[in-house]
C-alpha positions, 0 to 999 in steps of 0.5 A, spaced: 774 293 204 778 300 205 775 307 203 779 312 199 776 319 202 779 325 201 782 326 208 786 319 207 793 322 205 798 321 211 799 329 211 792 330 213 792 329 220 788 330 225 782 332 220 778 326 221 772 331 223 772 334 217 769 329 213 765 327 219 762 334 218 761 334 210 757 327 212 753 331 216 751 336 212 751 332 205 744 329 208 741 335 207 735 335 212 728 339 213 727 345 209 722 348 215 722 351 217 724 357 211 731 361 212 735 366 208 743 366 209 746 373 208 753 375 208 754 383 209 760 386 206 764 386 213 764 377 214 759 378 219 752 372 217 746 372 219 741 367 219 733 369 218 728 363 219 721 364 219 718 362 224 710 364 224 706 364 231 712 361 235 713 365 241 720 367 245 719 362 249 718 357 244 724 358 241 731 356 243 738 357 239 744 353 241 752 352 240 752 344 240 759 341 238 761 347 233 755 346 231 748 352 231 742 348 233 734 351 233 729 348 236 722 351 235 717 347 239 709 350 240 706 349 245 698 344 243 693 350 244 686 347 248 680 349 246 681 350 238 677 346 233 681 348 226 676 347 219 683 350 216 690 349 219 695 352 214 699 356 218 705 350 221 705 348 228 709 343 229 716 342 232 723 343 229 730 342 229 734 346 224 742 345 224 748 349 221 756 347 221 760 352 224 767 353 222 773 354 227 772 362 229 765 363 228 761 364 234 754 366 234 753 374 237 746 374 238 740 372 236 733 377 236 725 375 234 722 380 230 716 380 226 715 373 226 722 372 224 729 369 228 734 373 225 741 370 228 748 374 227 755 370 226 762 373 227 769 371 225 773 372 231 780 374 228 785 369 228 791 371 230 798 367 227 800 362 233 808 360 232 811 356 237 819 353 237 819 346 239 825 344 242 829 339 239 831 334 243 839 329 243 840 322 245 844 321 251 842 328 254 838 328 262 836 332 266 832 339 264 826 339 260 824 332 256 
């Protein structure tokens, strides 16, 4: 059985990844660790999660496939009998699709909050001629 998607048109091509990009994010995901998305008046974002009780050293940011990646993961703490543990401890992965020209700029912990700053870098209009080849013509360039 064919699948008719948006990006089957033969004028689209080479925009498979695309469609595996909406894929991913429509599954959607966990909700933890909470975040707010911001954008400032320059195009800049910035993504700030609450990340209570993890430390720097629990916390790490990457760039993986286009892709922003967070992981927090807290270290067991000995010793402790809780009677009441409300405030989450457990690991997490976060996730964002980057689209082409975005890059992450930097990243600080404040307060309990992972605030990450995105930039678009200005795209520049790329022209190129190509040449045009005859039959029957050899030598020089192919």
């Amino acid at each position: 059985m064919n699948r008719h998607t948006l990006f089957s048109s033969p004028y689209l091509l080479g925009f498979e990844h695309l469609e595996r990009l909406l894929e991913r994010s429509a599954r959607g995901g966990d909700a933890y660790p909470p975040c707010n998305i911001e954008q400032s008046s320059d195009g800049a974002i910035r993504i700030t999660l609450a990340v209570a009780g993890f430390s720097r050293d629990e916390l790490t940011v990457t760039e993986e496939d286009r892709q922003l990646v967070i992981r927090g993961k807290q270290a067991e703490q000995d010793g402790k009998t809780f009677l009441h543990r409300g405030i989450a401890a457990r690991q997490f992965l976060r996730s964002f699709v980057l689209a082409d020209g975005i890059e992450v700029s930097s990243a600080a912990l404040e307060n309990g909050l992972l605030m990450i700053d995105l930039a678009r870098k200005a795209a520049k209009a790329d022209v190129r001629v190509v040449t045009i080849r005859t039959e029957g013509k050899t030598g020089g360039q192919p």
